[in-house]
C-alpha positions as CSV (number, residue, x, y, z in Angstrom):
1,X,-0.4,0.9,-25.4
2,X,-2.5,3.6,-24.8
3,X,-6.2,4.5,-23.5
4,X,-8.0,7.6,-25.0
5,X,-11.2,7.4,-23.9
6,X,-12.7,5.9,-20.7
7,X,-16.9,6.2,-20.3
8,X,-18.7,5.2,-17.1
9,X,-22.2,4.5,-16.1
10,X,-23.2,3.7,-12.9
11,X,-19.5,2.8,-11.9
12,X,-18.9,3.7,-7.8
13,X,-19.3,7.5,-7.8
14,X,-19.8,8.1,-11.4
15,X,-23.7,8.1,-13.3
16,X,-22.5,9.2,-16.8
17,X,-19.3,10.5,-17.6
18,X,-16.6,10.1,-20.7
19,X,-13.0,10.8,-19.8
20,X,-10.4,11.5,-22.2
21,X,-6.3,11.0,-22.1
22,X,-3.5,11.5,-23.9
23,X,-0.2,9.3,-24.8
24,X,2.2,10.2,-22.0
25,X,1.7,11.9,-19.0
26,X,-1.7,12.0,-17.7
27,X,-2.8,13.5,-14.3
28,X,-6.0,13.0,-12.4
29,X,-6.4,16.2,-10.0
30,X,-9.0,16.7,-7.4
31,X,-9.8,17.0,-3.9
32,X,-9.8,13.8,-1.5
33,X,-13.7,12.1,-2.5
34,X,-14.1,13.2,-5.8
35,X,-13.4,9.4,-6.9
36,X,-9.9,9.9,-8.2
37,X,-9.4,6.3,-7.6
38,X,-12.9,5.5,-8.6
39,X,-11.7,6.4,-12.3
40,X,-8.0,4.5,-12.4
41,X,-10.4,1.6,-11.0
42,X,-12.4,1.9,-14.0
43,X,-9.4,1.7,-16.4
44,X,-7.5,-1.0,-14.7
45,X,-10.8,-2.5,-14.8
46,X,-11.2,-2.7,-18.3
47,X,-7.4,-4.9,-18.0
48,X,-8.4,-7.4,-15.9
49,X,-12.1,-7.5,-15.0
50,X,-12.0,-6.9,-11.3
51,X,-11.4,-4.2,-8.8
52,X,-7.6,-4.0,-7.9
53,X,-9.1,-2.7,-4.3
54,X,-10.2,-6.3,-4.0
55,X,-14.5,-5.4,-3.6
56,X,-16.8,-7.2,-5.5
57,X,-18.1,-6.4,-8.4
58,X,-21.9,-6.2,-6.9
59,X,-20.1,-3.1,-4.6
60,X,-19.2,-1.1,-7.6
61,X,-22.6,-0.8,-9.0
62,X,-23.6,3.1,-8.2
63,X,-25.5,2.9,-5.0
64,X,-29.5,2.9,-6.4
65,X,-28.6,1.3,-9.6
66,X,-28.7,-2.1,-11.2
67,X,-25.4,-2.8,-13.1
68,X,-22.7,-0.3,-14.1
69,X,-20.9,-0.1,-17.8
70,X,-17.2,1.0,-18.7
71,X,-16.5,1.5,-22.2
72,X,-12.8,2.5,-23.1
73,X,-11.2,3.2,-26.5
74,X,-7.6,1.4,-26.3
75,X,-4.9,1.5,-28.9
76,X,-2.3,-0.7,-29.0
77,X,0.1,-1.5,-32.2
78,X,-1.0,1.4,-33.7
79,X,-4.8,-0.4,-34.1
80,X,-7.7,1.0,-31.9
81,X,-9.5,-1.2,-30.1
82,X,-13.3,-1.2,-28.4
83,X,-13.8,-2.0,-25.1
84,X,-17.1,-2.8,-22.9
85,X,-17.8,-4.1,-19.4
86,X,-21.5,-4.9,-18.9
87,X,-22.4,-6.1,-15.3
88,X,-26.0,-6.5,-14.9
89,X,-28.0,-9.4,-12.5
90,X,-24.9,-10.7,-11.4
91,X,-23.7,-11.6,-14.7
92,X,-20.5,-9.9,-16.7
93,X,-19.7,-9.7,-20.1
94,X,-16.7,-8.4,-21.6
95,X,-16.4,-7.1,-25.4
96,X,-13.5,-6.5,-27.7
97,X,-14.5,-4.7,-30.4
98,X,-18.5,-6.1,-29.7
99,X,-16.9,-9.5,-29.7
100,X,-17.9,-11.5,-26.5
101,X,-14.6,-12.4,-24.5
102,X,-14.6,-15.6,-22.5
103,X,-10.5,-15.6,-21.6
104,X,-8.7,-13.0,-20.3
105,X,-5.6,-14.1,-21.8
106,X,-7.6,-12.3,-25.0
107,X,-7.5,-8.9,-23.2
108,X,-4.0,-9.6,-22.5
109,X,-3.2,-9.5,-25.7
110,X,-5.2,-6.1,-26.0
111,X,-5.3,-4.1,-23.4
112,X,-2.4,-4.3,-20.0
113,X,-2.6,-1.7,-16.9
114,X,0.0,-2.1,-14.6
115,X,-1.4,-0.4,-10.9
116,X,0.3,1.0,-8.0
117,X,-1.0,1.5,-5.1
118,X,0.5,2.3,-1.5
119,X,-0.9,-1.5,-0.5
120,X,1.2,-2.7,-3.0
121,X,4.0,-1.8,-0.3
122,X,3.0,-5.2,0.7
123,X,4.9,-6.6,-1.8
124,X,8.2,-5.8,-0.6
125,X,7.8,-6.1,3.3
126,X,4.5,-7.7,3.9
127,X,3.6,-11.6,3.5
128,X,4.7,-14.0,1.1
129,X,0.7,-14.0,-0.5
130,X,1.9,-10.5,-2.0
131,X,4.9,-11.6,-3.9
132,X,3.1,-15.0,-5.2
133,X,0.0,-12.4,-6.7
134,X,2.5,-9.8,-8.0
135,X,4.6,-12.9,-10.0
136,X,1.4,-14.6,-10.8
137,X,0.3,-11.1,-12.5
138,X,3.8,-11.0,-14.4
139,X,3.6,-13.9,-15.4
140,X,0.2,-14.0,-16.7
141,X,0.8,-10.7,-18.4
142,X,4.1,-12.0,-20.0
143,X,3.0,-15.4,-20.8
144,X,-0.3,-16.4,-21.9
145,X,0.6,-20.1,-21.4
146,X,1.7,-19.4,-18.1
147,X,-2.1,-17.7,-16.9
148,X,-3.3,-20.9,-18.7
149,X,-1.1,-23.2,-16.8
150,X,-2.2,-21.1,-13.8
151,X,-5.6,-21.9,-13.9
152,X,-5.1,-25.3,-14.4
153,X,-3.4,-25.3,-11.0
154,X,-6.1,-23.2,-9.1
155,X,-8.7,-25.5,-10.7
156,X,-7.6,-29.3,-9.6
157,X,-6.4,-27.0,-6.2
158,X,-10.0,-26.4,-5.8
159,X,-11.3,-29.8,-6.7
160,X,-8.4,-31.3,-4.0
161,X,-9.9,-28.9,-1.1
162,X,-13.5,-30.0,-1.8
163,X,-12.7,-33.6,-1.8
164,X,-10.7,-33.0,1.7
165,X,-14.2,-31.3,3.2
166,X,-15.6,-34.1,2.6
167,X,-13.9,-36.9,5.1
168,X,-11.9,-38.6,2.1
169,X,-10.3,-41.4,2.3
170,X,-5.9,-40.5,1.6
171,X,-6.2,-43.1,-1.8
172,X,-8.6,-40.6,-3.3
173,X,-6.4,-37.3,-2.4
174,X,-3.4,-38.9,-3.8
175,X,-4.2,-38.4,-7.4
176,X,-4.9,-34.9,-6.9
177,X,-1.3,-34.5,-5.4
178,X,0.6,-36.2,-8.5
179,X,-1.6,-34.1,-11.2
180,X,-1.0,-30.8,-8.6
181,X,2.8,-32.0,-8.3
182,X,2.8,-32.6,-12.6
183,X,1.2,-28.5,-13.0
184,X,3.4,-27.5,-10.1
185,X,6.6,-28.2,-11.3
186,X,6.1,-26.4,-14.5
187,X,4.9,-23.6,-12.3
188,X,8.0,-23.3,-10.3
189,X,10.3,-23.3,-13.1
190,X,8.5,-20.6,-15.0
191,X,8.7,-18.6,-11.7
192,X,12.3,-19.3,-11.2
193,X,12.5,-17.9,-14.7
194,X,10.6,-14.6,-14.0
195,X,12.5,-14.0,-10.9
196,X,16.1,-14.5,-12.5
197,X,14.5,-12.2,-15.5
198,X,13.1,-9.4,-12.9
199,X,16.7,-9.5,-11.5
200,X,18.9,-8.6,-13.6
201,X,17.4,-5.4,-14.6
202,X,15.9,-4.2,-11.5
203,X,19.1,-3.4,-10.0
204,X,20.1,-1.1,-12.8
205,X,16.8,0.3,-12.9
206,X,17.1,1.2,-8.8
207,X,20.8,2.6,-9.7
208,X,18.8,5.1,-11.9
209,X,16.4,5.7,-9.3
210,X,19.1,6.5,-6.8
211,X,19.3,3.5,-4.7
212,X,22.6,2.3,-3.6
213,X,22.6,-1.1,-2.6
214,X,21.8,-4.4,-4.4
215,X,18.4,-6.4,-3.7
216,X,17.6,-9.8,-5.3
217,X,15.0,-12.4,-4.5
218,X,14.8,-15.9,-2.4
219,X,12.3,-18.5,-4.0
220,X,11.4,-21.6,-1.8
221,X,9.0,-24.1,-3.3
222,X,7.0,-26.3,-1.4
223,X,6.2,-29.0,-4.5
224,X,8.3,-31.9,-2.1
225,X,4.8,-32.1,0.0
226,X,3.0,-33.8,-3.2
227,X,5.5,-36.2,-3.6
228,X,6.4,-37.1,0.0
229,X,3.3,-37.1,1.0
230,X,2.0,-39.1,4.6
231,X,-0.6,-40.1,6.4
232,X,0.3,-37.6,9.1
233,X,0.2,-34.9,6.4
234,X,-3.4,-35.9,5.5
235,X,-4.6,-36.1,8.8
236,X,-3.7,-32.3,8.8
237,X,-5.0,-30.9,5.5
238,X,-8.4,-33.3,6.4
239,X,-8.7,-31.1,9.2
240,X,-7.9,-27.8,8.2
241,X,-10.2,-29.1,4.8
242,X,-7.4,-27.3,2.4
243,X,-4.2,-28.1,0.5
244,X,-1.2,-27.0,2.9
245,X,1.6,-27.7,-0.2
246,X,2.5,-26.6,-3.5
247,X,3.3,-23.3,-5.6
248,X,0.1,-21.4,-3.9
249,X,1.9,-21.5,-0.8
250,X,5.2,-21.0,-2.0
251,X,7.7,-18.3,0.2
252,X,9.4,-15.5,-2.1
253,X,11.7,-12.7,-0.1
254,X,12.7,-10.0,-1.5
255,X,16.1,-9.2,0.0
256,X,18.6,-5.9,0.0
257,X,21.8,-6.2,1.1
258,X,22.0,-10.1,1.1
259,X,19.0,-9.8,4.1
260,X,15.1,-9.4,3.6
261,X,14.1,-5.8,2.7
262,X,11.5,-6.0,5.5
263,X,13.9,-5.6,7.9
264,X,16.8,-4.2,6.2
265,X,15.8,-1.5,3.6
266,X,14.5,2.2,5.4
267,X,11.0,3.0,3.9
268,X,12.6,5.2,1.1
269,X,14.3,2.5,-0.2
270,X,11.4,0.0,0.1
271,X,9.4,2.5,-1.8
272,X,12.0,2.8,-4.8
273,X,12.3,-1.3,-4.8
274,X,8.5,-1.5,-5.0
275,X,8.7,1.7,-8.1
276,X,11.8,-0.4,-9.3
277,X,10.1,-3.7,-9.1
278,X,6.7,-2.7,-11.3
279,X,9.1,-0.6,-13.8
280,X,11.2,-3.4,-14.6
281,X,8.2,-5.6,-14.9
282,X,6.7,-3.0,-17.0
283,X,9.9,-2.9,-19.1
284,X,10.2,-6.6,-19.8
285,X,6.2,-7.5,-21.1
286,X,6.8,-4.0,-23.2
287,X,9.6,-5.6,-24.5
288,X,7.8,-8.8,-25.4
289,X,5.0,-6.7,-26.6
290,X,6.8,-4.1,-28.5
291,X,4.8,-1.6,-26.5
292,X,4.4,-0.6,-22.6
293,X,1.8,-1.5,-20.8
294,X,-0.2,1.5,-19.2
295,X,1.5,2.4,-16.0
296,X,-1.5,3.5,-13.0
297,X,0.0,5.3,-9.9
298,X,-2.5,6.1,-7.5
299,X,-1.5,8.8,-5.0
300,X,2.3,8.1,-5.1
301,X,2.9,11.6,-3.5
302,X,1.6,10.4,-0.4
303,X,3.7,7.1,-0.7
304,X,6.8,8.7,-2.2
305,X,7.2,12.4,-1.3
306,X,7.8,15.4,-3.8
307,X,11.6,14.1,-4.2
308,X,11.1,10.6,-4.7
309,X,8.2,11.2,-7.1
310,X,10.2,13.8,-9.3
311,X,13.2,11.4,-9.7
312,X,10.4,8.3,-10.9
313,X,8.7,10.8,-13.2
314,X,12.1,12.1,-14.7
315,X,12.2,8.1,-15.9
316,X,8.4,7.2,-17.4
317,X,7.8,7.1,-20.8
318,X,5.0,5.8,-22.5
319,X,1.4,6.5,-21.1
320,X,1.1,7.2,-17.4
321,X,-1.9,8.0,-15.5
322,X,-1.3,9.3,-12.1
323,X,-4.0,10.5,-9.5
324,X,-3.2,13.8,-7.0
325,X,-4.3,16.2,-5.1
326,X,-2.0,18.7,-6.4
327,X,-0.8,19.5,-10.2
328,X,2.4,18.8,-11.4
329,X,4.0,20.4,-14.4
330,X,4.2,18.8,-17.7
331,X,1.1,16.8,-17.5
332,X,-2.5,16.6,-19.4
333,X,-4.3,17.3,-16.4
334,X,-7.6,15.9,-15.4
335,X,-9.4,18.1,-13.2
336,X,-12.6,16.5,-10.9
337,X,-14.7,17.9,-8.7
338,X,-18.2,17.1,-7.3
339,X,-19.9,18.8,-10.7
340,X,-17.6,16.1,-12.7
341,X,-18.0,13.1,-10.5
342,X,-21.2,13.0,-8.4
343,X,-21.7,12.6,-4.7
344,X,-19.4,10.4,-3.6
């Protein structure tokens, strides 16, 4: 896959600007506040249709505006592709080709961006919540039945926690549990699947990347809580008025050494497992594909170091856009400044 053009209007920092990139290795240069990040949001945006920095969309309109618009030309199996975001009164629409898109398991099939960021760091050492969004992702990107099954799941989760704000009686949360338990289960497994998958590569990937040691994950599901359910347990979710079981609350570790990477891995080698971790996921949807998925690094210098960052680079291929505040050699370089971007 690949992204040639990328226009924005009204997008954070930018009024009206067209961006172009080349297959490989693409550089975004430029002082801290020109909106390097600004731009990589704008592509990832056009992947999944919100900001990977987690703000709404309403707080990415360019301040004084009404709406914003990204535009991107994408190519992937050798076919280009068209792609608008219009966000205007509150309300989004998404085109492929000036088709209205109402799933984004479409785009998936169009147009993947897979971002790294220095809070994805959080994936290896920080909560479980990181490492359930990260396979989530994955396994949305890899499997379209999988985002669908997904959704199912945070739907009746969402109907479940309503009822339980609303001083239920523990017959009517019941059948919740049993169709959450029925969705869960096939959750788990394809989890279980991704993880073992992930795996088995990842550790010859970090060999490559110079990390000696072996890392591998822990999964512990929490379906048990829908089936053996009390009235003690209901009680407690009444009160709390949410679901306290089931896949969304499900622990993952990742572990190096036989002992979680938190506490055992130095921060050079939790930084390689987290570079390890997105190439090998990168590797196995290109696989399924038949093409990578755009790879998005954002500031890894300042994550990585000059070393670190070298040895990574020596082993991308396909496109990869990377933001800096410094060249590096034997990239397309795209060079912003305050002319370029706007006031930030």
């Amino acid at each position: 896959m690949n992204i040639f053009q990328l226009y924005l209007h009204n997008f954070r920092n930018y009024s009206d600007v067209l961006f172009e990139f080349e297959p490989g290795l693409n550089l975004v240069v430029g002082p801290n506040g020109v909106g390097k990040t600004n731009l990589l949001e704008g592509i990832a945006y056009l992947s999944v249709p919100r900001s990977f920095r987690g703000v709404k969309d309403s707080g990415l309109i360019r301040w004084g505006e009404t709406g914003f618009d990204i535009k991107g030309i994408v190519e992937n199996g050798f076919t280009r592709h068209t792609l608008e975001v219009h966000y205007y009164e509150g309300k989004k629409n998404y085109l492929i080709d000036e088709k209205r898109v109402d799933s984004f398991a479409e785009i998936f099939d169009t147009f993947i961006t897979l971002v790294v960021t220095s809070k994805d760091q959080e994936i290896v050492d920080g909560p479980p919540e990181a490492r359930r969004k990260n396979i989530d992702y994955f396994g949305s990107f890899f499997d379209p039945a999988y985002y669908q099954l997904l959704m199912s799941y945070k739907k009746a989760l969402k109907e479940k926690n309503a009822l339980l704000k609303k001083n239920p009686i523990m017959e009517h949360v019941i059948p919740w549990n049993l169709k959450l338990y029925e969705i869960g289960e096939r959750l788990v497994a394809s989890r279980e699947r991704f993880l073992k998958m992930i795996e088995n590569i990842l550790n010859v990937r970090l060999r490559e990347l110079g990390l000696d040691g072996n890392v591998n994950f822990s999964y512990e599901p929490s379906l048990d809580g829908f089936k053996n359910y009390t009235r003690e347990d209901f009680e407690e979710e009444k009160r709390n008025g949410f679901s306290l079981v089931g896949p969304h609350r499900d622990k993952i570790t990742i572990n190096f050494q036989g002992y979680p990477a938190v506490a055992a891995a130095s921060e050079g080698q939790k930084r390689l497992i987290l570079i390890g971790l997105f190439l090998t996921e990168r590797e196995i949807i290109g696989d399924r594909l038949g093409e990578l998925p755009v790879l998005i690094l954002d500031e890894p210098m300042s994550v990585l170091g000059d070393e670190l960052i070298s040895r990574v680079v020596s082993h991308l291929s396909g496109q990869v856009i990377i933001s800096s505040v410094r060249k590096i050699e034997g990239f397309h370089v795209i060079e912003l400044n305050q002319t370029v971007s706007g006031k930030v």
